[in-house]
DOMAR-846056 format. One record per atom (N, C-alpha, C): x negated, y, z negated. Coordinates in Angstrom, 2 decimals, always signed. Example, Ala and Ser with C-alpha at 12.3 -4.5 7.8 and 13.67 -1.06 7.14 Angstrom:
      east     north        up
    -13.19     -5.69     -7.80
    -12.30     -4.50     -7.80
    -13.20     -3.30     -7.80
    -12.85     -2.25     -7.08
    -13.67     -1.06     -7.14
    -12.90     +0.03     -7.87
END
This chain:
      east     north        up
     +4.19    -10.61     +2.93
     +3.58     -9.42     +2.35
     +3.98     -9.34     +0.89
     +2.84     -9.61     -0.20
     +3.63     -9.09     -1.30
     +3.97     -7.62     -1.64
     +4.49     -8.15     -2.46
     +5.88     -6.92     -2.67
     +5.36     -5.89     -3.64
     +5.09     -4.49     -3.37
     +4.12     -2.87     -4.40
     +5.37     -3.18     -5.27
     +4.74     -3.55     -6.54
     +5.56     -3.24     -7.74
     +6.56     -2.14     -7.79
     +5.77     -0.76     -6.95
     +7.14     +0.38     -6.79
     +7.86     +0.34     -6.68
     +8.41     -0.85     -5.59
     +9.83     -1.32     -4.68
    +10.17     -2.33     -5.60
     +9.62     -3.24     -6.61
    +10.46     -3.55     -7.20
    +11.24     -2.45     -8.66
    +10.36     -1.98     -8.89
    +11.08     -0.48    -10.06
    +11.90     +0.10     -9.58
    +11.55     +0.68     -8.45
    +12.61     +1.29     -7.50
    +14.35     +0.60     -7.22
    +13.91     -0.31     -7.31
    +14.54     -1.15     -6.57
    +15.77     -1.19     -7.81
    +15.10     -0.82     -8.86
    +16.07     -1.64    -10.19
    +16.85     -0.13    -10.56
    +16.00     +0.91    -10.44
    +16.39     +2.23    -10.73
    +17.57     +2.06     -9.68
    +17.17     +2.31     -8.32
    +18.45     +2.80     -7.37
    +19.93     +1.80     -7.80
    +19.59     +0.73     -8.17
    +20.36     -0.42     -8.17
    +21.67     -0.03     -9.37
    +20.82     +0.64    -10.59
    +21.02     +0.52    -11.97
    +22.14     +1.93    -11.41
    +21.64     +2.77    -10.59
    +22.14     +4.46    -10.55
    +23.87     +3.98     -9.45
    +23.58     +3.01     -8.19
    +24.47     +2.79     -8.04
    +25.46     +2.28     -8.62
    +25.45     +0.92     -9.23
    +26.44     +0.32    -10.05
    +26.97     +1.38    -11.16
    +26.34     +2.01    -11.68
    +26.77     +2.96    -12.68
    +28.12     +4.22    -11.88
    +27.13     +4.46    -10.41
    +28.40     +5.36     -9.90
    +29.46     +5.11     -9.23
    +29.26     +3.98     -8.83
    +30.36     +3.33     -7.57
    +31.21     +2.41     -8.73
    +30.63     +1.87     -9.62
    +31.41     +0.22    -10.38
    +30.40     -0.50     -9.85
    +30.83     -1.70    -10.76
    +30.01     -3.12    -10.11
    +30.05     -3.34     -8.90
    +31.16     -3.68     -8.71
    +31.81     -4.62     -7.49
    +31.47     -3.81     -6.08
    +31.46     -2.47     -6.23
    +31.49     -1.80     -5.24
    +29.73     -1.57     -4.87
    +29.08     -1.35     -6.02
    +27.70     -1.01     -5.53
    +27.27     -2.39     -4.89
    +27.08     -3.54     -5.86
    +26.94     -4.93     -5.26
    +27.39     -5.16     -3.99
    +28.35     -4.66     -3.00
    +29.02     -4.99     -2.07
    +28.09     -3.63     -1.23
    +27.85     -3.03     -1.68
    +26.58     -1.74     -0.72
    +25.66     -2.68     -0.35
    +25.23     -2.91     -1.81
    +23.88     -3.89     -1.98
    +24.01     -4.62     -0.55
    +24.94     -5.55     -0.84
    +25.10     -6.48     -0.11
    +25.17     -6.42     +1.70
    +25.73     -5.34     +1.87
    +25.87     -4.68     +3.34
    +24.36     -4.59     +3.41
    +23.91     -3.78     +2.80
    +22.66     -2.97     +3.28
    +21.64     -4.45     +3.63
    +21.46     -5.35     +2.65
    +20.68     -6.36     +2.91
    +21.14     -6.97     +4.18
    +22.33     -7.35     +3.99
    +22.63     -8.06     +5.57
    +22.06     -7.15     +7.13
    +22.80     -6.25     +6.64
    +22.09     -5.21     +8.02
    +21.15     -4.99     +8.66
    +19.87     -4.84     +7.18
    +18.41     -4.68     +7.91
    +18.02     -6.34     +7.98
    +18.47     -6.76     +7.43
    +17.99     -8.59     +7.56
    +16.91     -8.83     +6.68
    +16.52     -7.90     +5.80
    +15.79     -8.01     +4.43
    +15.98     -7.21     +3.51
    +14.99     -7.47     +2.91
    +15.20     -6.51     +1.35
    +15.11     -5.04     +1.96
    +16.24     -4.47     +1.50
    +16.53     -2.99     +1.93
    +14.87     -1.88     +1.00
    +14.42     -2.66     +0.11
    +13.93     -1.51     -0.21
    +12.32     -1.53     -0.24
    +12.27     -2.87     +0.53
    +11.00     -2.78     +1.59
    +10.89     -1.84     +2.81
    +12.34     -1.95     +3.19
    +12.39     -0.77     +4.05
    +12.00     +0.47     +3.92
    +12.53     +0.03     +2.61
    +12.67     +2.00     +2.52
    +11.37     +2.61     +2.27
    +10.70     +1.75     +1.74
     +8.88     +1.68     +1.32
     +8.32     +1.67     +2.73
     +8.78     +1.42     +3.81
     +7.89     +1.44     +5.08
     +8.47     +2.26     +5.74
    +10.06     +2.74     +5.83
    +10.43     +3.73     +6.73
    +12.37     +4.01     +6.24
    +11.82     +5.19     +5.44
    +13.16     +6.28     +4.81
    +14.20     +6.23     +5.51
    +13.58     +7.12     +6.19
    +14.96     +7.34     +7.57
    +15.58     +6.10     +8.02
    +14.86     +5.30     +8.57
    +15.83     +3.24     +8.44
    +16.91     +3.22     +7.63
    +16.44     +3.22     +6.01
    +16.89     +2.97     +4.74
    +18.35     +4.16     +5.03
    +17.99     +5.69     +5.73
    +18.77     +6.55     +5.05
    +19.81     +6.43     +5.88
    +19.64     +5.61     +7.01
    +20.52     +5.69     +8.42
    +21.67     +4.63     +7.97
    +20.95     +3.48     +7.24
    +21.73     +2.47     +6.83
    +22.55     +2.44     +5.60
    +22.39     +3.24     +4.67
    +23.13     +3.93     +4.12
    +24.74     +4.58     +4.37
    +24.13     +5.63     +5.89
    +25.31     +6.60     +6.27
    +25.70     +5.62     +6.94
    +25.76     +4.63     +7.37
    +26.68     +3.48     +7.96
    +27.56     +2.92     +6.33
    +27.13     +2.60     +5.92
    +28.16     +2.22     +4.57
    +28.38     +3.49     +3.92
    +28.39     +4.43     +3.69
    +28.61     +5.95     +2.92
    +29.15     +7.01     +3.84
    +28.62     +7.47     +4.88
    +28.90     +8.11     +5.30
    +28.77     +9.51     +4.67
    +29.17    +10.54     +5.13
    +28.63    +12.04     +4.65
    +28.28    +11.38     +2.80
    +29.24    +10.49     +2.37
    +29.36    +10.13     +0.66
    +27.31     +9.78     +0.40
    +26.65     +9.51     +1.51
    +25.11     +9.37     +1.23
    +24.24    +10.21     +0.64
    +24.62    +11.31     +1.35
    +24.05    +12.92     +0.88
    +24.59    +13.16     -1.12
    +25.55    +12.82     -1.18
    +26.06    +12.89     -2.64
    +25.43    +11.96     -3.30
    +25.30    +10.83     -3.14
    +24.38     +9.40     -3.68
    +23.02     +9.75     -3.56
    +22.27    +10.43     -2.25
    +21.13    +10.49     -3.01
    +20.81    +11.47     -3.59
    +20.98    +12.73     -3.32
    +21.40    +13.32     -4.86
    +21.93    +13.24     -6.19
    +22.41    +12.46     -6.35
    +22.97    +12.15     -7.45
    +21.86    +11.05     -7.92
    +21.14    +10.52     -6.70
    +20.20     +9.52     -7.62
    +18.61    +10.14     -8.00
    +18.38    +11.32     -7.01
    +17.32    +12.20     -7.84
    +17.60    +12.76     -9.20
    +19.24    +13.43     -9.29
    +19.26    +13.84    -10.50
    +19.40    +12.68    -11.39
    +19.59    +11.67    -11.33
    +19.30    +11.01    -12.48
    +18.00    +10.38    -13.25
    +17.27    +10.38    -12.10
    +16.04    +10.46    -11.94
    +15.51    +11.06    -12.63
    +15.79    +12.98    -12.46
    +15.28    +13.64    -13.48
    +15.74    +13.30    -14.66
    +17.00    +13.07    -14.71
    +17.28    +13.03    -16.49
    +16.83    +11.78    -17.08
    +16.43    +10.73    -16.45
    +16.14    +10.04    -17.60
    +14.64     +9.71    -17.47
    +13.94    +10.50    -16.44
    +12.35    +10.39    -16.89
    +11.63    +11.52    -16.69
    +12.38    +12.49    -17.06
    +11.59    +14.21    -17.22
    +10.90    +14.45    -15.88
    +11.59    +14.14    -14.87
    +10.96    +14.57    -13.52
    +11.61    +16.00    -13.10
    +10.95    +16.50    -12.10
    +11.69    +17.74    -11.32
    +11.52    +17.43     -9.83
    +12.61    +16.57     -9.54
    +12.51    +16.21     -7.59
    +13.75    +17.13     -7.29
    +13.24    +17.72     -6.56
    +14.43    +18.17     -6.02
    +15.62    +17.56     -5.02
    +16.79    +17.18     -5.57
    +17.38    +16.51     -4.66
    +17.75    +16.58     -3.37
    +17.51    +18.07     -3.19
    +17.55    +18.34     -1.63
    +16.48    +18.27     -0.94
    +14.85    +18.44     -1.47
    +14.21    +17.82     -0.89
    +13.85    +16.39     -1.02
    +14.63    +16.11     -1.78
    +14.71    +14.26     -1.45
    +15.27    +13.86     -0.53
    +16.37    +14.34     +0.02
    +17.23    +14.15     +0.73
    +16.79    +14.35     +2.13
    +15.93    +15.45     +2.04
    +15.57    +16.03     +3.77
    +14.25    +14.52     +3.42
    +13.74    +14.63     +3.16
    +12.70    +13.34     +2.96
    +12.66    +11.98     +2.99
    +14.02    +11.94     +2.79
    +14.34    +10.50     +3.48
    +14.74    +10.83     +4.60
    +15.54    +11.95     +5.36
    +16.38    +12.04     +6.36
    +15.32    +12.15     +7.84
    +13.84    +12.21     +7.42
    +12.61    +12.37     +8.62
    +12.26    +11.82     +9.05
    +11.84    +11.31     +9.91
    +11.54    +10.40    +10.64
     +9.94    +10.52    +10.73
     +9.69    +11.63    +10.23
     +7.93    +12.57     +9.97
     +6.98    +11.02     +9.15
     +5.98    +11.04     +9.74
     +5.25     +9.70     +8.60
     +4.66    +10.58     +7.63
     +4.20    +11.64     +7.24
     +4.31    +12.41     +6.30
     +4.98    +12.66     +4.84
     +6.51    +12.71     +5.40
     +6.96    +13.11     +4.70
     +7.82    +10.96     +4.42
     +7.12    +10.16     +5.24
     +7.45     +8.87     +3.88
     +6.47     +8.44     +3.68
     +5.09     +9.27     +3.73
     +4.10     +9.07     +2.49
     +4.25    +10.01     +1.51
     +5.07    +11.17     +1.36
     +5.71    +11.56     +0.12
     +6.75    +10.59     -0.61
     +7.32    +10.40     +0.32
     +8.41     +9.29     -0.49
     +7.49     +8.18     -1.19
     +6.74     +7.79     -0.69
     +6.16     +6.86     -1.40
     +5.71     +7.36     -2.75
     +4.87     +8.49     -2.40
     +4.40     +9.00     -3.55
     +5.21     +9.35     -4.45
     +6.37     +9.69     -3.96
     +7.05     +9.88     -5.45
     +7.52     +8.53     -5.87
     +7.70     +7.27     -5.33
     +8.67     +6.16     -5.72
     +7.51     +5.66     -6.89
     +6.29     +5.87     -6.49
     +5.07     +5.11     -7.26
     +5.21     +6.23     -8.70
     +5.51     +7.32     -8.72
     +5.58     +8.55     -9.71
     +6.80     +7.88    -10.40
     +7.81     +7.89     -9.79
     +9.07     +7.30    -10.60
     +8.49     +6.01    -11.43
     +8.21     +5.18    -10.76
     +7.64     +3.33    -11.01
     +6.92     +3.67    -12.41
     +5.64     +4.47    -12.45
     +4.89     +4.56    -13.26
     +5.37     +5.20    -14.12
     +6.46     +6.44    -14.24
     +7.40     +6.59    -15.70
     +8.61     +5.56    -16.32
     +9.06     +5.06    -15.01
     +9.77     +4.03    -15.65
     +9.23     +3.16    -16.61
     +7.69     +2.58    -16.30
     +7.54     +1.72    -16.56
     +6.90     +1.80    -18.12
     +6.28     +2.99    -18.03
     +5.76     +3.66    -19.63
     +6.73     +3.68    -20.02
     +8.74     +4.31    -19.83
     +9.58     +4.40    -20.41
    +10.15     +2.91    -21.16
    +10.11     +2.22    -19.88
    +10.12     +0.62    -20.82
     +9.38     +0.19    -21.37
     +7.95     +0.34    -21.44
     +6.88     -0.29    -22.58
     +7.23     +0.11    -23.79
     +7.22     +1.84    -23.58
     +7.79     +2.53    -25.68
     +8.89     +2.19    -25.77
     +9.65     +1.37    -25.26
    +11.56     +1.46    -26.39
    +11.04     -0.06    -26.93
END
């Protein structure tokens, strides 16, 4: 299946937000769990089913998940003038609703497409 450009933007955002909060060594070693676990790219997952992604998470994080993905909406907002709310980000990955991860999608493609204007102008 090729791969929605979203999940790869996505992919670089969440990546960029962890290493920044954990350290290198430590986000890379998330990274690294999370891939082994689902037995692919974690953020194909997360593009086909949140709750997977959010479950596999609280196995390496634990309650510390709820703080990470909050912390990765708000950065979100700050560096591309969004308003997600991190708590409804949070209940939005946490559903198992197909609804609410065709919101997720919709916003990952919303993120993708400011990122990506943000990197064309610098």
């Amino acid at each position: 299946m090729p791969e929605h450009s979203s999940v790869k933007v996505f992919r670089e955002v969440f990546r960029r937000v962890l290493l920044s909060s954990l350290g290198e060594s430590a986000g890379e070693a998330a990274l690294f769990f999370l891939r082994r676990s689902l037995g692919c790219d974690p953020f194909e997952v997360f593009w086909d089913n949140p709750g997977g992604f959010y479950r596999e998470l609280e196995k390496i994080f634990g309650v510390g998940t709820k703080v990470l993905i909050r912390l990765l909406a708000s950065r979100i907002n700050s560096e591309l003038g969004l308003n997600i709310d991190p708590e409804r980000f949070l209940e939005l990955m946490r559903s198992e609703d197909r609804r609410s991860a065709e919101e997720i999608r919709s916003l990952i493609m919303k993120i993708a497409e400011l990122y990506e204007g943000k990197r064309e102008s610098l």
